[in-house]
CHARMM-style PDB file with segment names, atoms N, HN, CA, C and O in Angstrom:
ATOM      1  N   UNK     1     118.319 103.931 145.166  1.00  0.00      PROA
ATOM      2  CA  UNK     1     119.019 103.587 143.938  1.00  0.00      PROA
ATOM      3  C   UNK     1     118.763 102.108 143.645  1.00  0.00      PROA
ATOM      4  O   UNK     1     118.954 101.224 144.481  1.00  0.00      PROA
ATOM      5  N   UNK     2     118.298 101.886 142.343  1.00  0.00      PROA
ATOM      6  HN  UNK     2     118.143 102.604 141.663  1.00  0.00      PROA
ATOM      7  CA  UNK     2     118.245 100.557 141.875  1.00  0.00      PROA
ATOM      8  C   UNK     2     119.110 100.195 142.277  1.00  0.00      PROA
ATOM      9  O   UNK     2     119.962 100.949 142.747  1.00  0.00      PROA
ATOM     10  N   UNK     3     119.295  98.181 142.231  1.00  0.00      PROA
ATOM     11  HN  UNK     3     118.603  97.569 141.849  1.00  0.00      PROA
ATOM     12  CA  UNK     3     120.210  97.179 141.901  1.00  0.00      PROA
ATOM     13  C   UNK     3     120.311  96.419 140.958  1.00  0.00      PROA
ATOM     14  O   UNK     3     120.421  95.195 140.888  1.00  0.00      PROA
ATOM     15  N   UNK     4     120.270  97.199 140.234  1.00  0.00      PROA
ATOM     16  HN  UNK     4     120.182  98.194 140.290  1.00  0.00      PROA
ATOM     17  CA  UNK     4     120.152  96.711 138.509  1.00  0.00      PROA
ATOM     18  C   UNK     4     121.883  95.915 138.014  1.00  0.00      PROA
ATOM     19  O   UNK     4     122.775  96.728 138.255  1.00  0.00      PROA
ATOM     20  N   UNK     5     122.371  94.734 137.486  1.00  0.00      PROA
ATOM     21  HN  UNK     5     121.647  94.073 137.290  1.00  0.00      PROA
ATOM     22  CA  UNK     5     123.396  94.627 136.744  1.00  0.00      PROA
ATOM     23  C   UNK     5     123.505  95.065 135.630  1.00  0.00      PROA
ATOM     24  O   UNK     5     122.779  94.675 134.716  1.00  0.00      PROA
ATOM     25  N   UNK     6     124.648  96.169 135.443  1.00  0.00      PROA
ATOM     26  HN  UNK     6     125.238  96.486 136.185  1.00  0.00      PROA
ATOM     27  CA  UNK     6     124.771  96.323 133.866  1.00  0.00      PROA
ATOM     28  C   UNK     6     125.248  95.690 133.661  1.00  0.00      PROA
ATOM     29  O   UNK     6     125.355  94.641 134.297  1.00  0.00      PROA
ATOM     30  N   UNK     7     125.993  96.083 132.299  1.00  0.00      PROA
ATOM     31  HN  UNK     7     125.906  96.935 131.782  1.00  0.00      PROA
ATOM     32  CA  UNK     7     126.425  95.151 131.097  1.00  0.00      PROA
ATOM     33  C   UNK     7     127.086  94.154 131.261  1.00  0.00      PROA
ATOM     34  O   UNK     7     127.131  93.375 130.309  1.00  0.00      PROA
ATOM     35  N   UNK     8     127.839  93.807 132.514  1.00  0.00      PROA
ATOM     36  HN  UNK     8     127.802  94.439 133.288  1.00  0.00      PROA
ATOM     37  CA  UNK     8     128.485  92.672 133.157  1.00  0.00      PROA
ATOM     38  C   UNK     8     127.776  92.078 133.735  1.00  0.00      PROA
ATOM     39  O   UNK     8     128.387  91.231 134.386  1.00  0.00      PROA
ATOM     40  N   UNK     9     126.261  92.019 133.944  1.00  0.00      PROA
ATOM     41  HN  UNK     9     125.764  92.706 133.415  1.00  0.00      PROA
ATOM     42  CA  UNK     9     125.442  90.840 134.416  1.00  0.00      PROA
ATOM     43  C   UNK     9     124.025  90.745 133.783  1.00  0.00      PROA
ATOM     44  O   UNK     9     123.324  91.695 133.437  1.00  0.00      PROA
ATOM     45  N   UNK    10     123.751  89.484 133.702  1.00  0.00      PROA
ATOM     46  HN  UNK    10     124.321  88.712 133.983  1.00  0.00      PROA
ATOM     47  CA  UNK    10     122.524  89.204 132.894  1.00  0.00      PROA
ATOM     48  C   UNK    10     121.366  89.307 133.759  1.00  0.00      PROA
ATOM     49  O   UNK    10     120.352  89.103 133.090  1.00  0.00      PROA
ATOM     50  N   UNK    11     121.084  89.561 135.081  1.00  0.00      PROA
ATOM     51  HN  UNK    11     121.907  89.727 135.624  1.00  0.00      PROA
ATOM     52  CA  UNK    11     119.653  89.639 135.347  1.00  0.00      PROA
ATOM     53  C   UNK    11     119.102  90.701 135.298  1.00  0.00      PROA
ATOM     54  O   UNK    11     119.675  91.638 135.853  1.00  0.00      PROA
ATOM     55  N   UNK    12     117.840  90.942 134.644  1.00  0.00      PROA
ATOM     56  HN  UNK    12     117.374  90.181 134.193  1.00  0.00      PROA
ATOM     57  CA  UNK    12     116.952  92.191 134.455  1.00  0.00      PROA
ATOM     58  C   UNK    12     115.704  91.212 135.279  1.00  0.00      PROA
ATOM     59  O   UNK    12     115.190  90.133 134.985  1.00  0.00      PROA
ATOM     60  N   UNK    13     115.497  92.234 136.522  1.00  0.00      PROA
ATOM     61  HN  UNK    13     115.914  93.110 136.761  1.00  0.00      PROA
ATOM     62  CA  UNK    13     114.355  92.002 137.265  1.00  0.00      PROA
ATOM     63  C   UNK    13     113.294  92.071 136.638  1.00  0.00      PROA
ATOM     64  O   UNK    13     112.584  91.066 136.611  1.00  0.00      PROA
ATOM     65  N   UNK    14     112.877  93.269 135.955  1.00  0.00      PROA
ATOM     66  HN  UNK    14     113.453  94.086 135.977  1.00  0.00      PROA
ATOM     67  CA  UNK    14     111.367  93.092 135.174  1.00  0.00      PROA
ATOM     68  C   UNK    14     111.294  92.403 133.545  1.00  0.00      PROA
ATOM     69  O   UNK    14     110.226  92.254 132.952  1.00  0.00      PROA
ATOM     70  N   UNK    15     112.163  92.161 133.173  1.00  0.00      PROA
ATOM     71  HN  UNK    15     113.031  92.282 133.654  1.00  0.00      PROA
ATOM     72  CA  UNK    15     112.183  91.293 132.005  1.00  0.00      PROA
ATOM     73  C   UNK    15     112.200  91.966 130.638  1.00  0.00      PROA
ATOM     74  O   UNK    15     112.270  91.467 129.515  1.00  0.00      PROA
ATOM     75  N   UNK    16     112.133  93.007 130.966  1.00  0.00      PROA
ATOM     76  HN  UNK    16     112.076  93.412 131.878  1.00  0.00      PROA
ATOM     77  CA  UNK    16     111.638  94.475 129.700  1.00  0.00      PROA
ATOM     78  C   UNK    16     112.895  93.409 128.936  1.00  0.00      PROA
ATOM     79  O   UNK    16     112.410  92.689 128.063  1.00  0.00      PROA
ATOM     80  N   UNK    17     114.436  93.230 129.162  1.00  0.00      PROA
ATOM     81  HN  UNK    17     114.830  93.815 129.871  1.00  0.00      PROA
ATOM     82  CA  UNK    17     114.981  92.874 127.784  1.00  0.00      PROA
ATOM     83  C   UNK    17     114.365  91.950 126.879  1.00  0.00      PROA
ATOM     84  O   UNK    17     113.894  92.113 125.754  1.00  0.00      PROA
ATOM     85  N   UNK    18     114.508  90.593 127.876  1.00  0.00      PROA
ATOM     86  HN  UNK    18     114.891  90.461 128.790  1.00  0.00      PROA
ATOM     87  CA  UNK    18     113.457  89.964 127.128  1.00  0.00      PROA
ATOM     88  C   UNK    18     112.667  90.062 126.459  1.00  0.00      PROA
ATOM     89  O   UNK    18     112.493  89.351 125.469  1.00  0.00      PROA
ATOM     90  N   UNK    19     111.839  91.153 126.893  1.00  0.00      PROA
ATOM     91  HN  UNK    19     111.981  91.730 127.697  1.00  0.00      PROA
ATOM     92  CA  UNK    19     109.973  91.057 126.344  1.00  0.00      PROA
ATOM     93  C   UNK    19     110.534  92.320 125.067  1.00  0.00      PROA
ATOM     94  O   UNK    19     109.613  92.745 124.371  1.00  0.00      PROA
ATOM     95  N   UNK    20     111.597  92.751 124.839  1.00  0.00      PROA
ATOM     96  HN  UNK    20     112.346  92.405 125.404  1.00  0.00      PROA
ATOM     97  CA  UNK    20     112.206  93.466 123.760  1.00  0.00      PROA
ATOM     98  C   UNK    20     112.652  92.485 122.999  1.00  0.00      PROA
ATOM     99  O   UNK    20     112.113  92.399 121.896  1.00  0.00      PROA
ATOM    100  N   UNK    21     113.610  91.596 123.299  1.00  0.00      PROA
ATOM    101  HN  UNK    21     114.048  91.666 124.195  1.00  0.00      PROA
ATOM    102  CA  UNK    21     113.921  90.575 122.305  1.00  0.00      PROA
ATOM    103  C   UNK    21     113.172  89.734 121.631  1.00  0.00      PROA
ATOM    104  O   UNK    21     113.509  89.269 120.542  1.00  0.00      PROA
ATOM    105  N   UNK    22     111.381  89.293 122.613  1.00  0.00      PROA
ATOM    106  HN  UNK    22     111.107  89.671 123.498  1.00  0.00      PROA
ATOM    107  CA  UNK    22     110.381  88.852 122.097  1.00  0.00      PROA
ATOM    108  C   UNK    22     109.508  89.544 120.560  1.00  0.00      PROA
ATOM    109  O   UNK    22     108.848  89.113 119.614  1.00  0.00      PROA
ATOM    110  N   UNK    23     110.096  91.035 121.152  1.00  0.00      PROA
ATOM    111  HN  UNK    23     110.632  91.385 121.921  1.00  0.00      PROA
ATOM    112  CA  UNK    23     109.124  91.806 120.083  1.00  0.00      PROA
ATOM    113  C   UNK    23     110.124  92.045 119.001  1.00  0.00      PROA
ATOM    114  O   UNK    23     109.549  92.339 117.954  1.00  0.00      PROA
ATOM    115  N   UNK    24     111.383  92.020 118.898  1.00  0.00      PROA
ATOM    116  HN  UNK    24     111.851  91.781 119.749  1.00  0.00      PROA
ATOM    117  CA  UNK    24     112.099  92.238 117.473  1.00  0.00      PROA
ATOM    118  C   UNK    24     111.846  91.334 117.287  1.00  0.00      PROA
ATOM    119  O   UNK    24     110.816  91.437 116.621  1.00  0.00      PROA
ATOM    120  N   UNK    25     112.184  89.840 117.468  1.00  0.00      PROA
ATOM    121  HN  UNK    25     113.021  89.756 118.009  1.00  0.00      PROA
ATOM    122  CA  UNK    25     112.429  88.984 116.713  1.00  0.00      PROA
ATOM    123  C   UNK    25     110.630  88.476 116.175  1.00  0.00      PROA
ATOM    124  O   UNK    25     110.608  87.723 115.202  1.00  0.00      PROA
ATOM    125  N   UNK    26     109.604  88.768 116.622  1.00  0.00      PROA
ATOM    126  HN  UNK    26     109.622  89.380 117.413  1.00  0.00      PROA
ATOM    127  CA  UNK    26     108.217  88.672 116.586  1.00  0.00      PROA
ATOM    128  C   UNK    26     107.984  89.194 115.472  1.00  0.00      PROA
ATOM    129  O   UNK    26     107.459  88.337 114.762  1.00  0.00      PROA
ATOM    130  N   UNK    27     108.147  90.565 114.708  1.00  0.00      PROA
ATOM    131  HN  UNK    27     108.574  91.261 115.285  1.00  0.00      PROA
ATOM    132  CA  UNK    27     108.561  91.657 114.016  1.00  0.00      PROA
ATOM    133  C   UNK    27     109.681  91.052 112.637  1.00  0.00      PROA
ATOM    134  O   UNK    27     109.644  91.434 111.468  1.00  0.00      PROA
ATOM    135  N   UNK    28     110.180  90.504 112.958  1.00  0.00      PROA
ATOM    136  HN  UNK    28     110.210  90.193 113.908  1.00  0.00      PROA
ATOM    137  CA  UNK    28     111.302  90.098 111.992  1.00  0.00      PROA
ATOM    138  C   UNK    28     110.817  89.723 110.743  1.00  0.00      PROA
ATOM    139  O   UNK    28     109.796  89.038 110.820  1.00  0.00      PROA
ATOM    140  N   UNK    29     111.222  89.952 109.605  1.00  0.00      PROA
ATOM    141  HN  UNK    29     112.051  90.508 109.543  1.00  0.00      PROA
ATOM    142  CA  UNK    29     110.918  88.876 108.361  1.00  0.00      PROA
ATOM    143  C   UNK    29     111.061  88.060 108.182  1.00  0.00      PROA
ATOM    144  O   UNK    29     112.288  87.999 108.112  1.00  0.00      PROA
ATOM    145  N   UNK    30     110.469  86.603 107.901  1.00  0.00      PROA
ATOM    146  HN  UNK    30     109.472  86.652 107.957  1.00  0.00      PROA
ATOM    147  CA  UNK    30     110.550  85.204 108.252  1.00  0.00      PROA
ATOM    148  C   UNK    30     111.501  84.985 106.854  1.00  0.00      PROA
ATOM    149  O   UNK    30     112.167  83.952 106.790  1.00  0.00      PROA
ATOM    150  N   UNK    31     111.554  85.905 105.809  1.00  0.00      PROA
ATOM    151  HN  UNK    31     111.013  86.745 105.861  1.00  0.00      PROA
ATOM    152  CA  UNK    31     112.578  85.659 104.325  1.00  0.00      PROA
ATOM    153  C   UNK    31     113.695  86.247 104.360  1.00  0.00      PROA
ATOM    154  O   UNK    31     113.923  86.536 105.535  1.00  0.00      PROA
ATOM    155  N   UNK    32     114.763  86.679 103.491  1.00  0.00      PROA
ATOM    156  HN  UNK    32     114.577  86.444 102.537  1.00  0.00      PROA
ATOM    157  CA  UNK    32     115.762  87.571 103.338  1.00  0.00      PROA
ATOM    158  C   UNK    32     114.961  88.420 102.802  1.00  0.00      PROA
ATOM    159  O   UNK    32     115.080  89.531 103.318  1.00  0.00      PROA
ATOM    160  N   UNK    33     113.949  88.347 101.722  1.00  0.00      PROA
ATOM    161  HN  UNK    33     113.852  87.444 101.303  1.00  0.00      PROA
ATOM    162  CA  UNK    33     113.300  89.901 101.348  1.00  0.00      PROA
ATOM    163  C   UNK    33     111.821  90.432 101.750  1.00  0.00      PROA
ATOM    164  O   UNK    33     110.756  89.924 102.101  1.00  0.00      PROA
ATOM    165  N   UNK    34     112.368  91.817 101.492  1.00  0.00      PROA
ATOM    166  HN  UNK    34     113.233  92.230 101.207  1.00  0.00      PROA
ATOM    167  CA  UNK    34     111.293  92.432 102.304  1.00  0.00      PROA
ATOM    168  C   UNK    34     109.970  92.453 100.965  1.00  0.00      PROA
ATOM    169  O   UNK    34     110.168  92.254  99.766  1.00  0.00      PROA
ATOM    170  N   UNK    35     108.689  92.746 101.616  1.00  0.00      PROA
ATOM    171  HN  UNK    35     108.528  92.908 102.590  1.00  0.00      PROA
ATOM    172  CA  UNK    35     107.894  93.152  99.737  1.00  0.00      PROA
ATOM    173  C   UNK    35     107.947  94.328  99.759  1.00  0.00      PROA
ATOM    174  O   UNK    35     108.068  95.081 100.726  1.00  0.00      PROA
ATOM    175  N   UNK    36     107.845  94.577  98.534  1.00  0.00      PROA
ATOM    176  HN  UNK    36     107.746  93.965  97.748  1.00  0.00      PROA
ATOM    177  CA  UNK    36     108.340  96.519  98.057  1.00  0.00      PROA
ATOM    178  C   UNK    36     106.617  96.862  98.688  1.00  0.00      PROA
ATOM    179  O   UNK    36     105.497  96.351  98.721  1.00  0.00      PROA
ATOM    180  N   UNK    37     107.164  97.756  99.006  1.00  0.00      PROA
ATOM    181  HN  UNK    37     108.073  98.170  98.979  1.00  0.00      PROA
ATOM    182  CA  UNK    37     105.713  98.992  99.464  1.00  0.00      PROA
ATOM    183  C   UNK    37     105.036  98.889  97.903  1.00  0.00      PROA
ATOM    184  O   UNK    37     105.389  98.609  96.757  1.00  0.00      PROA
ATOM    185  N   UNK    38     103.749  99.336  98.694  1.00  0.00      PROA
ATOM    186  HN  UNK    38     103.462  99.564  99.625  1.00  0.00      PROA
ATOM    187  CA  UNK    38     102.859  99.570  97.721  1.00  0.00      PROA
ATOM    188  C   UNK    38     102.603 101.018  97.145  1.00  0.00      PROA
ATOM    189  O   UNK    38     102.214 101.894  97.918  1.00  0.00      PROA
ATOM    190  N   UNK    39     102.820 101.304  95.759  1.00  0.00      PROA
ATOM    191  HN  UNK    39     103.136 100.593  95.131  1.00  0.00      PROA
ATOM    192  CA  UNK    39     102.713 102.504  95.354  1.00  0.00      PROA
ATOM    193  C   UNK    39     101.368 103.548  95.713  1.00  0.00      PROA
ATOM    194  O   UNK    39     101.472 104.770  95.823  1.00  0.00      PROA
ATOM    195  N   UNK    40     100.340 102.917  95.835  1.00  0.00      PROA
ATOM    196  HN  UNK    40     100.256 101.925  95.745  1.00  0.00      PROA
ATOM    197  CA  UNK    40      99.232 104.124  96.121  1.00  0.00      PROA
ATOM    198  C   UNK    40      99.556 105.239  96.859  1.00  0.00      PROA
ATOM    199  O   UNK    40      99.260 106.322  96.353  1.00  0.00      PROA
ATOM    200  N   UNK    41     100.299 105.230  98.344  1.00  0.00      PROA
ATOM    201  HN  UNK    41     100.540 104.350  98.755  1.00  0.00      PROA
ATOM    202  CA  UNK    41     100.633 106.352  98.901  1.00  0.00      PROA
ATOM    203  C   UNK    41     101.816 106.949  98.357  1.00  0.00      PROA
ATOM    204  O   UNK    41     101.880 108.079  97.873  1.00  0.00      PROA
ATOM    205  N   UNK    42     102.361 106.465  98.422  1.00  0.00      PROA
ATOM    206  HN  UNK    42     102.309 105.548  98.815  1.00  0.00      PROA
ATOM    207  CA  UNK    42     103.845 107.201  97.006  1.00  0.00      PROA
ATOM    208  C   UNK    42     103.170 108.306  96.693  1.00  0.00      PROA
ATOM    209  O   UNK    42     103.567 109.423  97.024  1.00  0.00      PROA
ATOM    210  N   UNK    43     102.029 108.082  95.990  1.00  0.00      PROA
ATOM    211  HN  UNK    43     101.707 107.174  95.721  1.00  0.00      PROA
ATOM    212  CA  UNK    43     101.259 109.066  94.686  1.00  0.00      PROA
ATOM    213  C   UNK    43     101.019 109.933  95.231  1.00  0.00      PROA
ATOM    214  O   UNK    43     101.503 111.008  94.877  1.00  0.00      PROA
ATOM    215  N   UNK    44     100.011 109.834  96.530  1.00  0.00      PROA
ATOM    216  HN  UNK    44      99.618 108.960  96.817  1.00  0.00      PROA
ATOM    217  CA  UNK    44      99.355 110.329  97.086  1.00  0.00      PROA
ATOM    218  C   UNK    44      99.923 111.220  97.711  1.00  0.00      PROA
ATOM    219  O   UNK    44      99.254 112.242  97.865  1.00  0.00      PROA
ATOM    220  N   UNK    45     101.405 111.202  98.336  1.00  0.00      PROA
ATOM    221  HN  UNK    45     101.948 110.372  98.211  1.00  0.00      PROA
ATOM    222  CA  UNK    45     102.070 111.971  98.801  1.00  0.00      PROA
ATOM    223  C   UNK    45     102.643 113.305  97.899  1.00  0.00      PROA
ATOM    224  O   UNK    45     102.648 114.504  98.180  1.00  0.00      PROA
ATOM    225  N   UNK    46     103.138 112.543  96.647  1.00  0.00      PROA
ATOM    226  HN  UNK    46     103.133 111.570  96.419  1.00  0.00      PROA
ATOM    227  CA  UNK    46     103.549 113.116  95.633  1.00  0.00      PROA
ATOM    228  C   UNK    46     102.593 114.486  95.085  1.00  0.00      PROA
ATOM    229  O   UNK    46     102.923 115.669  94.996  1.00  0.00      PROA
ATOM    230  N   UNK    47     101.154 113.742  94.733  1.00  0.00      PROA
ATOM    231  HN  UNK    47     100.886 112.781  94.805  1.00  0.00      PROA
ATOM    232  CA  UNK    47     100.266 114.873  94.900  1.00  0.00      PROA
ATOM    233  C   UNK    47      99.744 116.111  95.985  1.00  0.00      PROA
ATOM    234  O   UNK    47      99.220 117.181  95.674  1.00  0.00      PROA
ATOM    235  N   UNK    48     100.017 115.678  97.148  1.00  0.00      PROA
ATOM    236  HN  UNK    48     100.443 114.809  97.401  1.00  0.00      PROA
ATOM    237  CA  UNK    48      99.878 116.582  98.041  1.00  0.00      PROA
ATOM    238  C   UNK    48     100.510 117.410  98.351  1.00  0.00      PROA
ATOM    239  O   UNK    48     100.129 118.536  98.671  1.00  0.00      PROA
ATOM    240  N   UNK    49     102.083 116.822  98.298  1.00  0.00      PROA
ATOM    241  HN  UNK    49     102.392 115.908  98.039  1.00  0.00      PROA
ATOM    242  CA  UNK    49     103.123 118.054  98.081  1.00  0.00      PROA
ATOM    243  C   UNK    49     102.860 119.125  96.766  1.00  0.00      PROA
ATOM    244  O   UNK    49     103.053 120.328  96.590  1.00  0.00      PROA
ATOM    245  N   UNK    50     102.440 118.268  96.139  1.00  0.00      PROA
ATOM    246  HN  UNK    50     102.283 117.290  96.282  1.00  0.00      PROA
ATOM    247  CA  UNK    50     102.727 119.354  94.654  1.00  0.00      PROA
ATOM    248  C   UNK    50     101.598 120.504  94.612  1.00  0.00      PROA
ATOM    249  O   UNK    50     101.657 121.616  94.088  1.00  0.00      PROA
ATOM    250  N   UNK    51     100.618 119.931  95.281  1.00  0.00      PROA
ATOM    251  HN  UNK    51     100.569 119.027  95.708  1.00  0.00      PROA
ATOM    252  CA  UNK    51      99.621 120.622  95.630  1.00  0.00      PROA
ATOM    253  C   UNK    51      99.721 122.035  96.696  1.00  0.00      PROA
ATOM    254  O   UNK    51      99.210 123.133  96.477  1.00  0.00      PROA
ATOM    255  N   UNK    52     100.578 121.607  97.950  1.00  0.00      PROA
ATOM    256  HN  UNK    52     100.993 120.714  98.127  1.00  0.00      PROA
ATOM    257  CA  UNK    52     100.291 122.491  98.598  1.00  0.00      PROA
ATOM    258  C   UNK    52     101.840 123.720  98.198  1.00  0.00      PROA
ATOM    259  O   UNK    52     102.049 124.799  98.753  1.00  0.00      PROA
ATOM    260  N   UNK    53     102.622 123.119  97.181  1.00  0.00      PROA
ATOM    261  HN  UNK    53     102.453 122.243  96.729  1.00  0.00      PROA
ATOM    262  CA  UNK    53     103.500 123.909  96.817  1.00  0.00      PROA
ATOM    263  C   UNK    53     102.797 125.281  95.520  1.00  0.00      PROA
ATOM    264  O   UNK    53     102.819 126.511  95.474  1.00  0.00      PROA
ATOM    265  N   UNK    54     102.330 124.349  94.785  1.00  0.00      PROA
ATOM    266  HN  UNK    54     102.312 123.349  94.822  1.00  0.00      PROA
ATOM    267  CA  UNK    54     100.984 125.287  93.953  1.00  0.00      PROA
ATOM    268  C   UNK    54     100.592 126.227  94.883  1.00  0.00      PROA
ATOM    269  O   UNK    54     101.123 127.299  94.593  1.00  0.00      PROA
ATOM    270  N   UNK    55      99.769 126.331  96.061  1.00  0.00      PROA
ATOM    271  HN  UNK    55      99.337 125.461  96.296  1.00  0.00      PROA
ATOM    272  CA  UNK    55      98.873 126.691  96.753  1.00  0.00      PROA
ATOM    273  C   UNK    55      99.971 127.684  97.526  1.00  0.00      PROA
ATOM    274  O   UNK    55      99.534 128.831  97.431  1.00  0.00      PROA
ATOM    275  N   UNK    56     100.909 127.673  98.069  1.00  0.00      PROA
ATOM    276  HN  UNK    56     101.265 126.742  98.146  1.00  0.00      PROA
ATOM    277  CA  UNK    56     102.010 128.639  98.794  1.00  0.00      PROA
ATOM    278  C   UNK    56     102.229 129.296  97.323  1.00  0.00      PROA
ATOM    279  O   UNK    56     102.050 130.508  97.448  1.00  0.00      PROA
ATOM    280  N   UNK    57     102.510 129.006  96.136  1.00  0.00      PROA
ATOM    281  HN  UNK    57     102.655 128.022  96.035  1.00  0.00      PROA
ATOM    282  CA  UNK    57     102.675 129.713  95.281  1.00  0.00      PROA
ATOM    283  C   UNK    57     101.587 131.404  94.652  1.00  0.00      PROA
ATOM    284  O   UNK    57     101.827 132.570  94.341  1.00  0.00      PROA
ATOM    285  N   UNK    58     100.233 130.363  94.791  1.00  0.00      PROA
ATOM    286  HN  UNK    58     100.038 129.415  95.044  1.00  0.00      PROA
ATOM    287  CA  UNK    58      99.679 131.052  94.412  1.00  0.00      PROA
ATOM    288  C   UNK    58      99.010 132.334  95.604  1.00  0.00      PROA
ATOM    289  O   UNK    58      98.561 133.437  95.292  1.00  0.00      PROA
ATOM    290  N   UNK    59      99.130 131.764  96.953  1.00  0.00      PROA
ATOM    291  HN  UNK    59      99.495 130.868  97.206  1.00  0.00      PROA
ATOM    292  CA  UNK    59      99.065 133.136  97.864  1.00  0.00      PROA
ATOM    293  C   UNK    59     100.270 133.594  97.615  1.00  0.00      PROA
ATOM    294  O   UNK    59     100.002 134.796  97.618  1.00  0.00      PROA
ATOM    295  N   UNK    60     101.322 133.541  97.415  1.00  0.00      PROA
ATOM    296  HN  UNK    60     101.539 132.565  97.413  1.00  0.00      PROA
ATOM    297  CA  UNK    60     102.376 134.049  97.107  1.00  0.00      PROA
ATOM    298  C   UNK    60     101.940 135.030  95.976  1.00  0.00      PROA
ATOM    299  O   UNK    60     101.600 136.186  96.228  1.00  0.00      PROA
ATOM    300  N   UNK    61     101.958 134.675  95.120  1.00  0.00      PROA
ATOM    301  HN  UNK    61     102.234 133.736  94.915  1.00  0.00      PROA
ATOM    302  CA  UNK    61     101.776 135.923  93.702  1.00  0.00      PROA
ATOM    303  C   UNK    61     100.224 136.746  94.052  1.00  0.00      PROA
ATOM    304  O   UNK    61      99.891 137.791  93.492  1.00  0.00      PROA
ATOM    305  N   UNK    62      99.440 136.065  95.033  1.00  0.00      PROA
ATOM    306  HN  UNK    62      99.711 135.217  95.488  1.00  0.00      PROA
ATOM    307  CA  UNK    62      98.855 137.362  95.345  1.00  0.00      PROA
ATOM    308  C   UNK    62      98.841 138.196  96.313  1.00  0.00      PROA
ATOM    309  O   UNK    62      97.997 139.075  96.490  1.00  0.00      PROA
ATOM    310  N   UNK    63      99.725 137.970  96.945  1.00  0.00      PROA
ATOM    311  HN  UNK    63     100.410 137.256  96.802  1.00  0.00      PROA
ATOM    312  CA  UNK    63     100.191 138.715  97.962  1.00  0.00      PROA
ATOM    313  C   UNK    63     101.453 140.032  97.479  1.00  0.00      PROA
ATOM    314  O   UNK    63     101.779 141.093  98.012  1.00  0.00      PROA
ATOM    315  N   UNK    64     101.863 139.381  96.334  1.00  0.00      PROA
ATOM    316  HN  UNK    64     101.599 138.519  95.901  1.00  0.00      PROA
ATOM    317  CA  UNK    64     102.660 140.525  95.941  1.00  0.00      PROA
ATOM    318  C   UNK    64     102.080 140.751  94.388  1.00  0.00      PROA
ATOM    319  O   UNK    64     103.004 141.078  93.643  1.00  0.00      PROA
ATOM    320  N   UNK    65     101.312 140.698  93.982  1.00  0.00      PROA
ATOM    321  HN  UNK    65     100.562 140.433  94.587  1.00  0.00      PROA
ATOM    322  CA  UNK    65     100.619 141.402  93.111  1.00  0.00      PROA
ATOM    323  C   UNK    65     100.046 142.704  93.404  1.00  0.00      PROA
ATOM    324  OT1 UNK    65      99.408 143.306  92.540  1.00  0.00      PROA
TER     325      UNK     65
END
């Protein structure tokens, strides 16, 4: 069995918290705002759904035709 301290003690032998706290805050937005996504995949998604809903549709009506 480990000897790990929980939440009542601060040492972590391998450092994983740390090297977690390194990577959020690494990650972070240096502003309050974020930039809006870029629409191209939006679309792209938009079309593919609509597409493969067409496409279930249309084996659909020939399957019961």
């Amino acid at each position: 069995m480990a000897n790990n301290q929980g939440p009542q003690g601060n040492h972590d032998p391998a450092g994983s918290t740390q090297m977690f706290r390194a990577f959020v805050d690494e990650g972070a937005p240096r502003s309050g705002r974020s930039a809006p996504a870029p629409a191209g995949p939006r679309i792209g998604l938009i079309i593919g759904v609509v597409a493969a809903v067409a496409i279930v549709a249309a084996v659909a009506w020939l399957a019961l035709a």
